[in-house]
N, C-alpha and C positions, 0 to 999 in steps of 0.2 A: 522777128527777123529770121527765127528759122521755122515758123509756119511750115509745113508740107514735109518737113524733111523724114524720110524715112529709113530708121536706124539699123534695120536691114542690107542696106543698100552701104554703110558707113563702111570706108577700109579699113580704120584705125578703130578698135576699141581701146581705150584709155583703162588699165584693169587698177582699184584700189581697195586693199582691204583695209580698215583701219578699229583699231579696238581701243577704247579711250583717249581719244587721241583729241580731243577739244580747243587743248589750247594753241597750237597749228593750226588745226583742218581745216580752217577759213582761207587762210592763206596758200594753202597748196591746191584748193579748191578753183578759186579766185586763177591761180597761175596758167591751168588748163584750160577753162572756160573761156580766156585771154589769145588762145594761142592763134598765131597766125592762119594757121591751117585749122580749118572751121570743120570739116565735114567727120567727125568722131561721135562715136559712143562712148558717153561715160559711164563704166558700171563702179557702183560702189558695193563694196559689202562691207555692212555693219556688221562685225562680228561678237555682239552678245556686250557691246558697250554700256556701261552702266552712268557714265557720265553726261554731257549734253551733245554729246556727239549726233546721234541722230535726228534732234532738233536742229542741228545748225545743216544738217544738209537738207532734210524736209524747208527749210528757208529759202532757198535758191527756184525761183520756177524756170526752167530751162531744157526743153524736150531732149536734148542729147543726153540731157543725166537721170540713169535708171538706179534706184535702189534697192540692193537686196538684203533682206534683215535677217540676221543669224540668231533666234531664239537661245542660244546660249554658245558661249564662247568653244569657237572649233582650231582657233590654232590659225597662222597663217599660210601651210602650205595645203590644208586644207579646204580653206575660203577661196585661196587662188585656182585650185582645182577647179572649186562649187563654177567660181566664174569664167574658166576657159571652155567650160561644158556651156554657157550662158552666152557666149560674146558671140556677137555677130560677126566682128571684123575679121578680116584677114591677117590682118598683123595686131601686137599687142603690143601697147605702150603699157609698160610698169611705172606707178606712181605710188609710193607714200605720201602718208598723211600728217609728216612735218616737212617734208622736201618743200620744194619749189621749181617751177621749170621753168623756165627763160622762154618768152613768146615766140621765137623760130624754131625752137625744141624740132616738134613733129613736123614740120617743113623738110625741117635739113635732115632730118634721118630718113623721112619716107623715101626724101631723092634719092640717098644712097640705094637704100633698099628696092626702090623700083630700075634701078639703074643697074646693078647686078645681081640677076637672078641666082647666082653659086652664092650669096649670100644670105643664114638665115639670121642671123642677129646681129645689129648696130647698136653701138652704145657710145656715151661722149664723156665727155671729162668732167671733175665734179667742181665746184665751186664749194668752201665746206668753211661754214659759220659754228659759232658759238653761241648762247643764247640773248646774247645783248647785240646780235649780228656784226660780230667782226670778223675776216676775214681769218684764219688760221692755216698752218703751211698744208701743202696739200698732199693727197696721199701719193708715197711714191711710185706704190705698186700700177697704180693709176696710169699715172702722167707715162713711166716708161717703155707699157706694153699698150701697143695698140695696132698692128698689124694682125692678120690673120694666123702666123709665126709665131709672132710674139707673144699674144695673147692663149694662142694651144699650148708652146714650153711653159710659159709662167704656171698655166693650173694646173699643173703637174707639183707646184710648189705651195702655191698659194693664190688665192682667191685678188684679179684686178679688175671686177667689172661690180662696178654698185647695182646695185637691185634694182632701183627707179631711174636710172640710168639707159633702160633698152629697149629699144621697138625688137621684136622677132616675131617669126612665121608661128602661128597658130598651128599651122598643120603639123610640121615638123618636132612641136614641143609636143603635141598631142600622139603623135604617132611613139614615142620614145617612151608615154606613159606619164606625162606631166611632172611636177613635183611631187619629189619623195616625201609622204607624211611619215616618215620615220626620224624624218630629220625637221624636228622644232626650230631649231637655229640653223643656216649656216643655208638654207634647201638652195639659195639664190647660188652657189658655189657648187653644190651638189649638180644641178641642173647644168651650170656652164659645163662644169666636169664631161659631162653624157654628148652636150649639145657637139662639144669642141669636135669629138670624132667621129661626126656626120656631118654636120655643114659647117662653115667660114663664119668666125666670129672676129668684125671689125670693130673700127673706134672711131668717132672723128674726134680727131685733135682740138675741140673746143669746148671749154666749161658750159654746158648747156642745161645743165641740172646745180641748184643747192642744195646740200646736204646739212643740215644742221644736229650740232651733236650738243646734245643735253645730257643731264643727269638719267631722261627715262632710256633713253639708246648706248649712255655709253658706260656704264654701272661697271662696277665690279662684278658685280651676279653676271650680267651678260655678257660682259669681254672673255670673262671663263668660260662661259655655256659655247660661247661659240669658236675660242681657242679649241676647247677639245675636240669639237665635230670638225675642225679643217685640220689638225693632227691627223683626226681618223681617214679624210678625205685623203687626204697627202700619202698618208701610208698604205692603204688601199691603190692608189694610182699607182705606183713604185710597185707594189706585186704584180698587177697587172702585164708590166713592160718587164718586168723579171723575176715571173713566177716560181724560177729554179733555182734563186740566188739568195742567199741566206745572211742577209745582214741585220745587224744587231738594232732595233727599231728607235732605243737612244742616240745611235751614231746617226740615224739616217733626220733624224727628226734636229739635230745639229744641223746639218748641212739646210734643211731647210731654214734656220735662224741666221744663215751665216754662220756659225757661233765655230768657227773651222777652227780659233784657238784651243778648241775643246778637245781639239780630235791629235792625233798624227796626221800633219800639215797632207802628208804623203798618200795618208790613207782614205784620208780626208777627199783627195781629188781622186784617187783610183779609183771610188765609189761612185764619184761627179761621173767622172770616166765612163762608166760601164750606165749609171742611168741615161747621160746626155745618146748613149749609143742608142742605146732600147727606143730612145725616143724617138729619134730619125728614122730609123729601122723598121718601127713598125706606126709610124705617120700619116694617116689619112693621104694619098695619092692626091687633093686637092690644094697640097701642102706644100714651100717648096722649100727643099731639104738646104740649103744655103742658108736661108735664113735662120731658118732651124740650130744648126750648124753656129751660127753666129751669136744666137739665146745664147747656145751652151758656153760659147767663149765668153759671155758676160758673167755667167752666172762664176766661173772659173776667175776670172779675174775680181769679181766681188770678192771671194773669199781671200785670195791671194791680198787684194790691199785690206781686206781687217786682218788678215796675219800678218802684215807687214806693220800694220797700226800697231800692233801688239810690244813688235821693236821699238817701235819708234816712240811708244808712250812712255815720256817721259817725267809721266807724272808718279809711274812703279817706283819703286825703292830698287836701286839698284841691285840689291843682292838677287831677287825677284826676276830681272832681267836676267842676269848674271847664271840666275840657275835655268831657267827656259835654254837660254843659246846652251850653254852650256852641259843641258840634262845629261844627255848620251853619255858621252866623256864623263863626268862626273858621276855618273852610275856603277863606271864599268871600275874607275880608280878608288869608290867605296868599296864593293865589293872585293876588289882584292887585297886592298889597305885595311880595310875594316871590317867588314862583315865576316871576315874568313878567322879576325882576332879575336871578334866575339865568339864564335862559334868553337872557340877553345875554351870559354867560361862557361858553356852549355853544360847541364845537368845530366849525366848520364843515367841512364837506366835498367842498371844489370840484373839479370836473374830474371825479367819481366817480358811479357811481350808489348814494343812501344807502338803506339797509335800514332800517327801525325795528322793533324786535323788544319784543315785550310777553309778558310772563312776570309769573307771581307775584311770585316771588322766586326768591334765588342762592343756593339749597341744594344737599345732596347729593339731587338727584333724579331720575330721565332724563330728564323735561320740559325740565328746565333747562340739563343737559349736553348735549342734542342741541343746544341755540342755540348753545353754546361751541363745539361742535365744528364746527358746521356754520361758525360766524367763521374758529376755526382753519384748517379747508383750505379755503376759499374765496379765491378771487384778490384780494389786499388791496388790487393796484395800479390794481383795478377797482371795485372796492367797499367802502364805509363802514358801518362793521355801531354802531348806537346800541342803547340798551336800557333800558327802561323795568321797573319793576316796578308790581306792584299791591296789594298785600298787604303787611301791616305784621308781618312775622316780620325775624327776626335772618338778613339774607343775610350768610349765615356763606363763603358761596366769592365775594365779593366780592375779594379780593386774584386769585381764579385768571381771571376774566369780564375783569379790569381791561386786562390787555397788548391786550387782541384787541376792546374797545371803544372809539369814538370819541369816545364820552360816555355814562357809567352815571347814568340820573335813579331815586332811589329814594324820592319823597312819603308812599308808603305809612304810614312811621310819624305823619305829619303828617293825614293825611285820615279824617276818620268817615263822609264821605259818596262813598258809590263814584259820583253823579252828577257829582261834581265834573271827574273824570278825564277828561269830555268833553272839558270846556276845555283839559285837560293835554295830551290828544291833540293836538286842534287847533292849540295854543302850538307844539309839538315839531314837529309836520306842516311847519307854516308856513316858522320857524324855519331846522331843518334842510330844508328842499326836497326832504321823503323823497320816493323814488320807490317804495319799498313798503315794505306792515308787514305783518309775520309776526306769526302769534298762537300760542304756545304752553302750552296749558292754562292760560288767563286768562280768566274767566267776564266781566270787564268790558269784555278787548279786543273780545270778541265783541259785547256788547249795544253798544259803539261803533260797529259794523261800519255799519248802515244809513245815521247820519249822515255819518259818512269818504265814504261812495261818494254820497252826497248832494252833499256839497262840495266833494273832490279827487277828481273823476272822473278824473282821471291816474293817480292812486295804484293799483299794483297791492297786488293782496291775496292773501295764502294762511297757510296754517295748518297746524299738526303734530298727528294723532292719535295717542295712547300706547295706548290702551285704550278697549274699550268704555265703560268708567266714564270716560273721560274728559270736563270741560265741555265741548268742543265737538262730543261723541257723544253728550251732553241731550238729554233732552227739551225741546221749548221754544224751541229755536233754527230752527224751521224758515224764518226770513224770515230772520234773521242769514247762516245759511249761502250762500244765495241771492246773498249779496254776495260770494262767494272764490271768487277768479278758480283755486286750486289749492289742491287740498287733498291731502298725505300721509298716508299709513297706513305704519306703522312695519312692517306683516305685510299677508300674504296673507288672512290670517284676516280682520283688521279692517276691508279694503276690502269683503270678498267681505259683509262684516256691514253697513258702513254703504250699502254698495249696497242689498242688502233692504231696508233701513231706508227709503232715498229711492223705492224700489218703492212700498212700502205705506203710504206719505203719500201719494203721488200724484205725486212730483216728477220733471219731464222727465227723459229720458235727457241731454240735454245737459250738465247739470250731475251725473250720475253718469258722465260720460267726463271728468269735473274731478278723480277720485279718482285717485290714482297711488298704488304703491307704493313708498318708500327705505326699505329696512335700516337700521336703527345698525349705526353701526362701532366699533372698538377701534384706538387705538393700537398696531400691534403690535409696537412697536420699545420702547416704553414697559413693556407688559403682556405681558411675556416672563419666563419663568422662570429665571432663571440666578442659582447663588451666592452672588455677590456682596449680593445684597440679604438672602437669607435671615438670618434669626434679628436682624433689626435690631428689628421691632415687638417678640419675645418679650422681648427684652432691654432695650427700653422700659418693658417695663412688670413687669420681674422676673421672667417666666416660664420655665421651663429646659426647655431644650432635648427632651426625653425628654414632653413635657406635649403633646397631640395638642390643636387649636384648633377649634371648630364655631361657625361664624360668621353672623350675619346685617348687612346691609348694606342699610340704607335709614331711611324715616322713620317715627316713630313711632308710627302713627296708623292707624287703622279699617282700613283699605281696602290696607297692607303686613300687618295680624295678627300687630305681636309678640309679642299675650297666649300665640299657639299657638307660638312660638320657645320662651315659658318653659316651658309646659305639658311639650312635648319634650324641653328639656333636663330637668327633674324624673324624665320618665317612662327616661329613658335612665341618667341617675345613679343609679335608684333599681334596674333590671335590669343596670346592669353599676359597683357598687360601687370597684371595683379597678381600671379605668380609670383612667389619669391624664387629665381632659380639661378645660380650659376652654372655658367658651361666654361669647363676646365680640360684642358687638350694638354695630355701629356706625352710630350717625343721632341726631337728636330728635328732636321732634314733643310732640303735644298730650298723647301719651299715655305719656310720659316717666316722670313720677311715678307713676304707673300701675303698673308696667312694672317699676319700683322695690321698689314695696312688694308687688308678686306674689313677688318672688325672695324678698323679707324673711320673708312668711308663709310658704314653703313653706319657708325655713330653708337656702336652699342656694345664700349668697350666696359663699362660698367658692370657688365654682366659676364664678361669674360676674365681668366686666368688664363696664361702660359707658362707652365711650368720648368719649360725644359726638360731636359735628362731625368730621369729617377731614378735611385737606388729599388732593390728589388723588394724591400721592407717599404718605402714609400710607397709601393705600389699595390701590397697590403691594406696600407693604413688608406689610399686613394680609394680604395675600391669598397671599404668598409664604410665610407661613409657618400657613397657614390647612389643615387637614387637610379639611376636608368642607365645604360651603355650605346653607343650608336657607333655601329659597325660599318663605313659609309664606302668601304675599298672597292676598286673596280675590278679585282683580281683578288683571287683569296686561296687556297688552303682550306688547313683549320687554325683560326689564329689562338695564339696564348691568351691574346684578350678576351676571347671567349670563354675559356676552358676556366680561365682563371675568373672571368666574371661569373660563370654561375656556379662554380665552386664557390665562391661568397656570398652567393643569394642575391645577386643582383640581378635583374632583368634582363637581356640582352637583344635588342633593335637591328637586324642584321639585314644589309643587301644579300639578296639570295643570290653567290656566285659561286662559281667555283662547287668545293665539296662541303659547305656551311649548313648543308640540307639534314648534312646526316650525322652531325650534330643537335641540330638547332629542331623541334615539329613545329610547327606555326598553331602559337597559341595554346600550347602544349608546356612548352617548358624557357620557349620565349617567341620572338616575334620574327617573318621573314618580310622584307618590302620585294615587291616584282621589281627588277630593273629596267623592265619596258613602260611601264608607267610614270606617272609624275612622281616620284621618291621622295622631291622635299615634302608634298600634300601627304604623302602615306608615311613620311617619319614622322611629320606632325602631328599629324593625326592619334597615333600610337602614342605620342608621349601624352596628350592631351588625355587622350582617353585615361589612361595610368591616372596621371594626377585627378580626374572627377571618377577614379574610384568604377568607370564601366567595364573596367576588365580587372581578374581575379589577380592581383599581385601576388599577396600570398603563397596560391598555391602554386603559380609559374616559378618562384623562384624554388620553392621546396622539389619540384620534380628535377627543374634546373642542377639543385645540387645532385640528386639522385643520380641525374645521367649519369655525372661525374664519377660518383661515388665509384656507378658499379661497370664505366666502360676505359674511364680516360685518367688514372691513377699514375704516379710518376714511377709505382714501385714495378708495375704490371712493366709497363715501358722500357725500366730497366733492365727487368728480368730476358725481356725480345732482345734488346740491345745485346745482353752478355753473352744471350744462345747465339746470336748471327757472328760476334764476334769470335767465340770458340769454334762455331763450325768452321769458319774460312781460315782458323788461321793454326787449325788441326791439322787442315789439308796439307800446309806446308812440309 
């Protein structure tokens, strides 16, 4: 029937990559082959399938379908490349190899597409089964963008066009530089991203593609792998339209969830505000700004009715409501009722010079544990160390902060309004007759800064950096900072970064000769390996002796990455079976329940522990009996769990971020993974190696301690701390 035909001459190539994909690919196959509109190239590429995938399409004899064989697996934005360099056609229909396409599919798209030349991509609606093929609700982002308007505002937010879903111009995606191989997951968003602000990306209103979601597309692994890359997308697009404007990347990344009860309702839209502007403002001219205009109104009223939901959920415990509406008001009548009567029972501090120290909270974290430590060896008989929190979380190491504070104020669970905390400052200032406050990763102690030096022009000031990611390494703070008379960098790395940083503001050298470097230290008389403690945690919690422990240490949340701890442990259970090993995660955070229910769907809860919180003696006796460490954070410092893991002789498996380099020599005194490579393969890898004994445990951990010994000691640390604190408060 198609004798003669030459693939050359075809307008539509049909592009499919597919890698293991057998128990589909007949049917999605079959769906194209079918299609009304005949005159198509189909190129496949096998990408390095090990199943029977390329026996079942070598089955088919049918001159429109060409296959290309990937001798070992290259990724899919990859193969799509390999085959847009390959295709004949003018335009390119995208096909997966579980979908299926409706036989007018490419009819009705070509029409559109031949019918308006200012259009380079058409996409249609999805139809989306489950694997017994029933019908499930459909996606929303889907169904309510489909204009050329609608579809630019939306991917600003979020990703509404499925992958196998679109014919577009070959030329056009070529000229832009194809899909991004940097982006494993998510490139089909990546691509819209680019496409949007050069030609017309339509929809027609019709389910013309199924989408069917399985266990292999809709995993926990992949729902994460590809959550993070459209964060990054999103946050990326948002600097783009307002390169100059300095918003905090958790508040922005709210408004993309809706999640506006998270925010200040107010603040909440003022940001809506100032994006919706950027986006009309600087809108492809093929665009028309009305409609534009009108996205933005949706997107505004979406949040408005889940903060209205918020009232109106009547399923809250009244007190719950009761304190929302009523936050404000009820801030300002604690504060004068109460807090001002505490603050009469407050521990005075005569004869001394008092420090006031502002922190979130007293968790396991190193922001935190640096303020402790830095109390612990600092001269008591000279100085009064107080401490403030900011943040309404459970300060779970409140008993360890208590010996070494003169007074812990912790209002956090009391306050909705982070303005209030001016007055708490001021109350405290006064009060105690602090002679300085330290900030440590507290986004409010900061934005107090201008005031404080306003009014206690005595008061000296300085501050602790963990990390680039850390709030007082924001964007945004460029008049805050302005007020700290000293600022720490935990690493060499961090100064030498926030130094550039105050370059390319503009900001004096005087105030980058305010950056010093202190190390964190370690207890080393505490964080020593010897006997006596081993096998106390295993036998805590029933585990024998003979069972090897791979452990992570910290909190649970975005920016530590325990989802890649689980991912690891699965990938390592799954290549070494016969292992005896537990993987034990000690911390919490937001991402708790999370974290939970990954281990529950991969099924391999058997080999996990969650600990929770630990005392700082738990975390001794954790680590004494700890085989391996995996460091998996996407931002970093230098963490305590480092410093404290190879102070015990433990191994240490570290994403290479941040300043972890100069700590950590690869393969020297522990292990670094590249973060542009596959991580879970090279953490795996690494522990494997370990347990068959191909790399020198041993002597890694023996150099391990070494480092410690003779760079990162808690006494050295305190000694910097006491000098920094005498010099500035001499000046006085």
């Amino acid at each position: 029937m198609f004798n003669g035909i030459n693939m050359k001459d075809s307008k539509v190539t049909v592009l499919m990559s597919v890698y293991n994909g057998e128990k589909y690919l007949r049917e999605a196959i079959d769906s194209i082959l079918n299609q009304t509109f005949r005159n198509f190239e189909f190129l496949i590429i096998n990408d390095g399938s090990t199943d029977r995938t390329l026996e079942i399409i070598k089955s088919y004899d049918d001159p429109r379908l060409t296959i290309i064989n990937n001798q070992k697996n290259m990724g899919i934005p990859k193969s799509l490349n390999k085959g847009l360099k390959i295709a004949n056609g003018e335009y390119i229909a995208r096909m997966d190899a579980d979908d299926i396409s409706l036989p007018n599919r490419l009819d009705k798209q070509l029409a559109v597409m031949e019918k308006n030349n200012n259009i380079g991509v058409v996409a249609c609606w999805l139809k989306i089964i489950d694997d017994n093929n029933n019908e499930i609700r459909p996606w929303r982002a889907d169904r309510e963008s489909n204009s050329p308007e609608e579809i630019y505002y939306t991917l600003f937010f979020e990703n509404c066009i499925a992958h196998s879903s679109v014919l577009f111009n070959k030329k056009i995606v070529l000229k832009i530089g194809g899909y991004d191989e940097s982006f494993k997951k998510s490139q089909d968003y990546e691509l819209w991203s680019r496409l949007s602000k050069i030609t017309k990306i339509t929809k027609i209103k019709d389910a013309l593609v199924v989408r069917r979601e399985h266990s292999g597309n809709i995993s926990f692994e992949t729902k994460n792998q590809h959550k993070a890359k459209e964060e990054q997308l999103f946050l990326r697009s948002i600097k783009t339209i307002l390169p100059n404007n300095k918003f905090n990347s958790n508040k922005l990344l709210s408004l993309k969830y809706d999640e506006a009860n998270c925010l200040d309702i107010l603040e909440s839209l003022s940001i809506l505000n100032n994006i919706n502007k950027s986006i009309i403002e600087t809108a492809p001219p093929f665009l028309r700004r009305d409609i534009l205009k009108e996205s933005g109104y949706k997107k505004r009223n979406k949040i408005l009715r889940n903060f209205a939901r918020f009232f109106f959920d009547f399923k809250r415990t009244p007190t719950k409501i009761l304190k929302f509406i009523m936050g404000y008001p009820l801030d300002y009548i604690y504060f004068f009722f109460s807090f001002k009567r505490e603050c009469l029972r407050l521990k005075m501090g005569k004869g001394k010079k008092n420090i006031l120290c502002i922190v979130p909270y007293m968790v396991m974290g190193g922001a935190e544990r640096v303020v402790l430590n830095i109390a612990q060896r600092t001269d008591r008989e000279k100085f009064n160390f107080h401490i403030v929190t900011t943040k309404s979380e459970n300060n779970a190491w409140y008993n360890e902060f208590h010996p070494y504070f003169q007074n812990i104020i912790t209002p956090g669970k009391r306050v909705s309004n982070e303005k209030i905390y001016d007055k708490y400052f001021r109350e405290l200032i006064k009060r105690l007759d602090i002679d300085m406050v330290l900030i440590s990763n507290s986004w409010v102690g900061y934005k107090y800064l201008p005031q404080l030096k306003s009014e206690f022009k005595h008061v000296r000031t300085m501050d602790i950096l963990h990390a680039e990611a850390s709030p007082g390494a924001s964007d945004g703070l460029e008049w805050e900072i302005l007020c700290l008379d000293r600022r720490v960098c935990i690493s060499n790395h961090l100064k030498e970064y926030m130094s550039q940083r105050y370059r390319n503001s503009g900001i004096e050298d005087r105030y980058i000769k305010r950056l010093m470097v202190i190390h964190n230290g370690v207890d080393l008389r505490r964080y020593s390996p010897h006997d006596l403690i081993k096998g106390r945690f295993k036998s805590r919690f029933g585990i024998s002796d003979d069972v090897r422990i791979i452990s992570f240490i910290g909190r649970f949340s975005w920016e530590k990455n325990p989802l890649l701890f689980v991912d690891t442990a699965k990938s390592i259970i799954e290549k070494s079976p016969d292992d005896k090993l537990k993987f034990i995660m000690a911390g919490d955070g937001p991402d708790f329940d999370e974290i939970k229910a990954g281990i529950n769907e991969y099924g391999i809860d058997d080999y996990f522990i969650l600990t929770g919180m630990i005392s700082d003696i738990e975390v001794i006796e954790f680590l004494a009996d700890t085989y391996a460490l995996l460091v998996t954070s996407k931002n970093e410092g230098i963490p305590f769990s480092i410093l404290e893991a190879m102070a015990m002789k433990v191994p240490v498996i570290s994403i290479n971020v941040g300043a972890v380099h100069e700590i950590i020599k690869d393969d020297i005194n522990g292990y670094l993974i590249n973060p542009e490579n596959n991580v879970v393969e090279q953490f795996t890898c690494k522990i494997l190696d370990l347990l068959s004994k191909k790399l020198n445990y041993s002597e890694v951990v023996k150099r391990a301690r070494e480092t410690i010994v003779s760079e990162y000691s808690l006494e050295t640390m305190g000694v910097k701390y006491h000098g920094v604190f005498n010099e500035l408060l001499g000046e006085n």
